[in-house]
Structures are given as structure tokens and as C-alpha cells.
C-alpha positions in Angstrom: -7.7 -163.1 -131.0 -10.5 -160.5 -130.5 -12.7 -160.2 -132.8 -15.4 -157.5 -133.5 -18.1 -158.7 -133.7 -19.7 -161.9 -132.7 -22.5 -163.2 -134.3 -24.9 -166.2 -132.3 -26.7 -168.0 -135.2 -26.3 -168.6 -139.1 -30.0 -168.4 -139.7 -30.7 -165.5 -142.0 -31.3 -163.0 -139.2 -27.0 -164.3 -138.4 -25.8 -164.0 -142.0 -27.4 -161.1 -143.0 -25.7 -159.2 -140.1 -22.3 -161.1 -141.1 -22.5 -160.1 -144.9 -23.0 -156.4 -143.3 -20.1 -156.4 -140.6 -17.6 -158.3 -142.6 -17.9 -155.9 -145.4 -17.9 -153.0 -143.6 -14.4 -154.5 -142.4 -14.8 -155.8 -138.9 -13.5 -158.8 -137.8 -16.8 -161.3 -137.8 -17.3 -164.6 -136.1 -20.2 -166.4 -136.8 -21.1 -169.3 -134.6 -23.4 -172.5 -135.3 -24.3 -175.0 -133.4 -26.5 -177.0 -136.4 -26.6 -176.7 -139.8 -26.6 -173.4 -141.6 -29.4 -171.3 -142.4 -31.8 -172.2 -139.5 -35.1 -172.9 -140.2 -35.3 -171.5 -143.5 -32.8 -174.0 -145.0 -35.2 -176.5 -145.0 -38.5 -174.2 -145.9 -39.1 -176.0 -149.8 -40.1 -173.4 -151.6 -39.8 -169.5 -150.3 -41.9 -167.4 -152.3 -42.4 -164.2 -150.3 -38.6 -162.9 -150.4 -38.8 -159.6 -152.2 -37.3 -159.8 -155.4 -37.6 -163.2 -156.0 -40.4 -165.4 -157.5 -39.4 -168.5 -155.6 -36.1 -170.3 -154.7 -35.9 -173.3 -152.1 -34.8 -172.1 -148.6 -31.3 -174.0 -148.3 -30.3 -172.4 -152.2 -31.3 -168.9 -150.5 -29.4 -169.6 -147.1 -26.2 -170.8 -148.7 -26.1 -167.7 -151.5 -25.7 -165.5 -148.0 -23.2 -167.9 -146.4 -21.2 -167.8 -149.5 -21.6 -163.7 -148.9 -20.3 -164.0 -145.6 -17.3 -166.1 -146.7 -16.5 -163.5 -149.8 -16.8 -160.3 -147.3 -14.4 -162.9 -145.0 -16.2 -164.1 -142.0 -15.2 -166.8 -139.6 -17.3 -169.5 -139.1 -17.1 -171.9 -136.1 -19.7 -174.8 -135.7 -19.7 -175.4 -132.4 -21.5 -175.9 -129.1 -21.7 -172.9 -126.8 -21.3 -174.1 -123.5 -21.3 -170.8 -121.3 -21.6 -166.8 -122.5 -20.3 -164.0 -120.7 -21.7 -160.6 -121.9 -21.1 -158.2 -119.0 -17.8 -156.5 -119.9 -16.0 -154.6 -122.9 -15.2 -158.4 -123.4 -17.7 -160.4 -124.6 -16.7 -164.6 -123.9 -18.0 -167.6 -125.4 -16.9 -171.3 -123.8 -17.2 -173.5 -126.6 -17.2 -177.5 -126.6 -14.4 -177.4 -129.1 -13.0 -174.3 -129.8 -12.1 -172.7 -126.7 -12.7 -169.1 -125.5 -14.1 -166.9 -128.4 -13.7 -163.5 -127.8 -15.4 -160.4 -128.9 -16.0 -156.6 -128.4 -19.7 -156.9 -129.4 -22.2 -159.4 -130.1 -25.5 -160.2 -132.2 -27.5 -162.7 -130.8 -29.2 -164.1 -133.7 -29.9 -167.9 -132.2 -33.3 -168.1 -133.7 -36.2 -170.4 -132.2 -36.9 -174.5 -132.1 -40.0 -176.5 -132.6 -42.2 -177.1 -129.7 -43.5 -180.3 -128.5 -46.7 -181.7 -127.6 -44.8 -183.1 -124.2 -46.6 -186.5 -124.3 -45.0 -189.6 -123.1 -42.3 -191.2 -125.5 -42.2 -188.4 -128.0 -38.9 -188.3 -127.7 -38.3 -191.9 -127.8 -40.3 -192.3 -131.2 -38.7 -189.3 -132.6 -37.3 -190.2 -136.6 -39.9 -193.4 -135.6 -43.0 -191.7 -136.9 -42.4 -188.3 -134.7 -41.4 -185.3 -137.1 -41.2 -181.7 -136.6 -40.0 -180.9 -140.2 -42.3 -181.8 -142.8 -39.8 -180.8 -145.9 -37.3 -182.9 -143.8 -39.2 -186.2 -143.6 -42.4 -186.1 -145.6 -40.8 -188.7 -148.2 -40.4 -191.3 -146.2 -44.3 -191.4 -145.4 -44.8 -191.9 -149.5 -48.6 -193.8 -149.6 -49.0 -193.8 -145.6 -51.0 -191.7 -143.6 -50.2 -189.2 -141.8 -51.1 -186.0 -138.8 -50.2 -182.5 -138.7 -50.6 -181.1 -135.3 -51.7 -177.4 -135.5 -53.3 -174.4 -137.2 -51.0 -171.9 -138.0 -49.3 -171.1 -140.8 -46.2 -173.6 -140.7 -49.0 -176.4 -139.9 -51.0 -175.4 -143.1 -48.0 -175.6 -144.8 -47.0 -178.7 -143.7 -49.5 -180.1 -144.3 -50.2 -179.0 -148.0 -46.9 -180.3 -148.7 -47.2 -183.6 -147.1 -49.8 -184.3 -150.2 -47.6 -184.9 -151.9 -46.2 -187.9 -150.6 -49.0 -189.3 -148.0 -52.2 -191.0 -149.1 -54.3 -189.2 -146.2 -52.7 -186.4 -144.4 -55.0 -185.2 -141.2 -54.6 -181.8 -139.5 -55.3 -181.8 -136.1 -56.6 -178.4 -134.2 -57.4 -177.7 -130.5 -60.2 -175.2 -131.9 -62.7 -174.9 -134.2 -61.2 -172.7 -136.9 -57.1 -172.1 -138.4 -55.2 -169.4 -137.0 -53.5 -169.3 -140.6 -55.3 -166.8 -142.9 -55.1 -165.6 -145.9 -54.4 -168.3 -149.7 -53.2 -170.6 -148.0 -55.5 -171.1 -145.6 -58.2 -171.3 -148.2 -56.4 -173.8 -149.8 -56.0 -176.1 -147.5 -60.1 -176.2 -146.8 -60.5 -176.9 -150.4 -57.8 -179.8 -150.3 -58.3 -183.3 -149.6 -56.8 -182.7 -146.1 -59.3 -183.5 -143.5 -59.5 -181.4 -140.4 -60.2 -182.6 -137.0 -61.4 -179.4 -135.1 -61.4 -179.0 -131.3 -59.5 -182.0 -130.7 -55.6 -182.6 -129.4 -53.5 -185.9 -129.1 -53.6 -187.2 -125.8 -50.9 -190.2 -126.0 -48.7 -192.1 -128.9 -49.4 -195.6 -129.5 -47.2 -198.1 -130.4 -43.9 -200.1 -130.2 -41.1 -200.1 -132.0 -42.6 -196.8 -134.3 -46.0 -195.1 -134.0 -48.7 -196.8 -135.0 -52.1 -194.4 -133.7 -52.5 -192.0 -131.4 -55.5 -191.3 -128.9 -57.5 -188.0 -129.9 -59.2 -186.1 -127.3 -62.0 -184.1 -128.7 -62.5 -181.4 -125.9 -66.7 -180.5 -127.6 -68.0 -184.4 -126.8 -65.2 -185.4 -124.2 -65.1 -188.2 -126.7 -61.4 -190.0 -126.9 -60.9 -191.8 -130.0 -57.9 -194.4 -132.1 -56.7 -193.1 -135.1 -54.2 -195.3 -136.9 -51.1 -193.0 -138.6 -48.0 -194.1 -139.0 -46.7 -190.3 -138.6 -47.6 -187.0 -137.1 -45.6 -184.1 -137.7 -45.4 -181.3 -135.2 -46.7 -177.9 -136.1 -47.3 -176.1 -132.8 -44.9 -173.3 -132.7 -42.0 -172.6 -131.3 -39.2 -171.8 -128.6 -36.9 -169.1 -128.4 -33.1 -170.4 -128.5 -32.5 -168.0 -125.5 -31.6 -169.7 -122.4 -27.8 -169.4 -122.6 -27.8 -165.6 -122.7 -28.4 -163.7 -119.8 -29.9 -160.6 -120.9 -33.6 -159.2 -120.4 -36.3 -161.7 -122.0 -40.3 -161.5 -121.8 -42.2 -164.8 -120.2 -41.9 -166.6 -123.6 -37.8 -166.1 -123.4 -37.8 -164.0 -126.3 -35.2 -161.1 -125.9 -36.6 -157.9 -125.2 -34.7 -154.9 -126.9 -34.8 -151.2 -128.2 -37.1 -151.6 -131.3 -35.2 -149.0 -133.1 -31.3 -149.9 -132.4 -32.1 -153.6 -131.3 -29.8 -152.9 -128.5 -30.4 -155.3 -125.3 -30.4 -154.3 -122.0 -26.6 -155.2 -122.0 -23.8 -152.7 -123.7 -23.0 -153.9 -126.7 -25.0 -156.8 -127.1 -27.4 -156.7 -129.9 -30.4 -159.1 -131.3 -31.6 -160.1 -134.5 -34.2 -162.5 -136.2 -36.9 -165.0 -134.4 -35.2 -165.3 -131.0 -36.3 -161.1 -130.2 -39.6 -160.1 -129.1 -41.7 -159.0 -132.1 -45.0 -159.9 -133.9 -43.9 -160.8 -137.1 -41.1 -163.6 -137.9 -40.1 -163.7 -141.6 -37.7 -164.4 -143.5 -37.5 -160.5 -144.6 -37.9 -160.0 -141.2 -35.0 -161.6 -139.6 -32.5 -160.0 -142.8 -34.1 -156.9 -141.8 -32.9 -157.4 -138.3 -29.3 -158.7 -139.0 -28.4 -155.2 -141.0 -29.7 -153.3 -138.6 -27.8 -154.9 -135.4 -24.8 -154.9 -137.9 -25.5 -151.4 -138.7 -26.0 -150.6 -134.9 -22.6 -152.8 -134.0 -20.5 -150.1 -136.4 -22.0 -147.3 -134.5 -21.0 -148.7 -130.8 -17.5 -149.7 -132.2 -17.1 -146.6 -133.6 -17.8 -144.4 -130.3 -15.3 -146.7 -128.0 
């Protein structure tokens, strides 16, 4: 089978695009490696999404899945193992599910959490390592705990680890947030203590993290703080390598800011994995129904 339309990613850039291709009646397949809804499923409390006051990410995520499944989308969770755009064929090799085959496609992967890239952070990963606060902040009920970062999601984080840690530290490699704005004027008026100019320098324990080793670039001072978490707030990477289309040095896709079109026919991008300065919720929807829109078009004229 050949579908339409297929669409990389069930993030809200993905559904979005699937609510508007499947009921405009093309044949949509959506594919998802993880969970659906991205990284917005697990966001605790959106309250920025015009229209509504505040719902939790995953209720908000699922009400456009279940729109994709009413319109009739096809979802496949799945591993994509090799992509081949070039063509009036579009291919995906999946782990599981064979070819899948399409006339056009949205890439709508999204982005992943960075890492600090110290030694054993992988290995104490779920063992005091987090990069999802909402995720794992309850398990760190009374204990103390690190947020690495000064941007909005670290603020965040942070603010939400309250309430569950008994100390929550943010730790920032300068001197001021990069977040702005309520919440960052929150935070600063929180019981959160900053440690300014500083970044972790190694992970210290056995079995789970017990402290890490501070390095505060001002005194060239390295100090032990004992946590028994740090959470991971220091952006993120585009989900981008398996496409072979035109990205910028940070692997985001580049594409026509008005059509989203890549540099590929009939290849289109959506949501936090394209090159753009703002990544939103509102954002990413914005982008699905506009590749979707853009998809008709192309279909359409061939």
C-alpha cells in the first residue's frame, strides 16, 4: 500500500498535520518510535495554548491523537531503520513493519534532551540521572536535588521539583537566567538556590549518585555537593540524523519559511526538529497544518 502522506513523529507538530491530512481525505501514516505526543505529553501543566486556561500535556496530546484516529489515520510504532526521500516514492525500512510507502512526507520527529557528556551519565541514568522532571520528580520526595541550566525548561523544572524535593539547586554556567519573563522572577523569589557561573565536572558515586564535583569557572574553585539527583535541563537535539535533506550546523532542517518545503520534492517539516527561533506548543500545531496544508497542494498538482 501507498499511502499519501507520511507523517515522522506524533508530537504535536505530527498530529496536528495528521488531523489536517486525514480529514482532508488522504491516506495518513503516522509513525512513532516512543510514546505519543513527544515532549509535550509529559509537560504537567500547559497553560499558554490558546484557548485554554490549563490542561496537562499528555490530556492535550491524546485529544489530537484521538482526532487523528476519528479523521482515520494509521499509526505505526515503530523504529525507522533507513529513509529514502529522493523519488515520487518516498520509503521507510522499519524494524517491524517493513517498507512503508508514501507519495509525500512531513517530517515532524521533534528534538531530544542533551547531555552534559560526563563520564557514567549514561550508566547512572533512572540512578539519580533525569532529563524529565514531570517524569521522575516524585521519586526524589524529601531528597535533594540539581537542575542543570537556565532556560526556560530548567526554570521550570525546577519550580516543579519543589514540590517533592527538600532542597532543589539550579546550577548555571553564567551569572544570570537565560529564562525571562514570570517565571523567571519566580524562581529568584523561591527557595531554589542558584549556583551561578558554575558547571558539573564529574558524577560521584556507586551504585546511584551520590554528589557531584562543581566547577566554578569565577574562582577556579572545584567543590562536593552531595544530591542524590540532578535533572538535565540544557537543551536539546534535533531528531534529524536519519533524513537526508538540507540541515543548519545544529541538524535542524532548513526549509521554505512560507511552504515548509525541504530542499527535497515533496518532503515537508513541521514542529521542533526545523530551523526556527521559537519552539511551542502553538508553534509546532501551527507547523503541522501548514505542511498538511502544503502536502494537499503538491498532491494535487501531480
Amino acid at each position: 500500500m501507498i499511502y499519501d502522506v507520511l507523517i515522522f513523529g506524533a508530537g504535536p507538530a505530527g498530529l496536528t498535520a495528521g488531523i489536517y491530512t486525514a480529514r482532508a481525505g488522504l491516506n495518513t501514516a503516522i509513525i512513532e518510535s516512543s510514546a505519543p505526543g513527544g515532549q509535550a505529553s509529559i509537560t504537567p501543566d500547559i497553560q499558554n495554548y490558546p484557548g485554554i486556561d490549563s490542561i496537562a500535556g499528555f490530556m492535550l496530546t491524546q485529544n489530537m491523537m484521538n482526532q487523528c484516529q476519528k479523521f482515520g489515520a494509521t499509526f505505526f510504532y515503530d523504529q525507522p531503520k533507513n529513509v529514502i526521500l529522493n523519488g515520487s516514492i518516498k520509503v521507510c525500512e522499519t524494524n517491524y513493519n517493513g517498507n512503508i510507502e508514501a507519495k509525500t512526507v512531513i517530517i515532524a520527529s521533534g528534538a531530544h534532551s542533551r547531555k552534559l557528556g560526563l563520564e557514567r551519565e549514561d550508566k547512572l541514568l533512572g540512578k539519580g540521572i533525569s532529563y524529565c522532571a514531570t517524569c521522575d520528580g516524585g521519586f526524589y520526595k524529601g531528597k535533594t536535588v540539581a537542575v542543570v541550566g537556565g532556560g526556560d525548561t530548567a526554570v521550570e523544572d525546577a519550580m516543579y521539583l519543589l514540590n517533592f524535593a527538600k532542597k532543589v539547586y539550579l546550577i548555571h554556567r553564567r551569572d544570570q537566567l537565560r529564562a525571562k519573563g514570570t517565571m523567571a522572577e519566580r524562581l529568584l523569589k523561591s527557595n531554589v538556590e542558584p549556583i551561578w557561573n558554575s558547571q558539573i565536572t564529574s558524577l560521584n558515586g556507586q551504585d546511584r549518585l551520590e554528589s557531584i564535583s562543581i566547577y566554578n569557572k569565577l574562582n577556579n574553585d572545584t567543590t562536593e555537593l552531595p544530591v542524590d539527583g540532578v535533572f538535565v535541563a540544557v537543551g536539546q537535539t534535533p531528531s534529524s540524523s536519519i533524513f537526508d535533506v538540507e540541515k543548519d550546523d545544529n541538524g535542524y532542517i532548513i526549509a521554505d519559511e512560507r511552504t515548509l518545503k525541504t530542499n527535497i520534492d515533496g518532503v515537508f517539516v513541521a514542529g521542533d526538529v526545523r530551523q526556527k527561533d521559537l519552539r511551542q506548543i502553538v508553534t509546532a500545531t501551527s507547523d503541522g497544518a501548514i505542511a498538511a496544508n502544503q502536502v494537499f497542494i503538491h498532491l494535487s498538482n501531480n
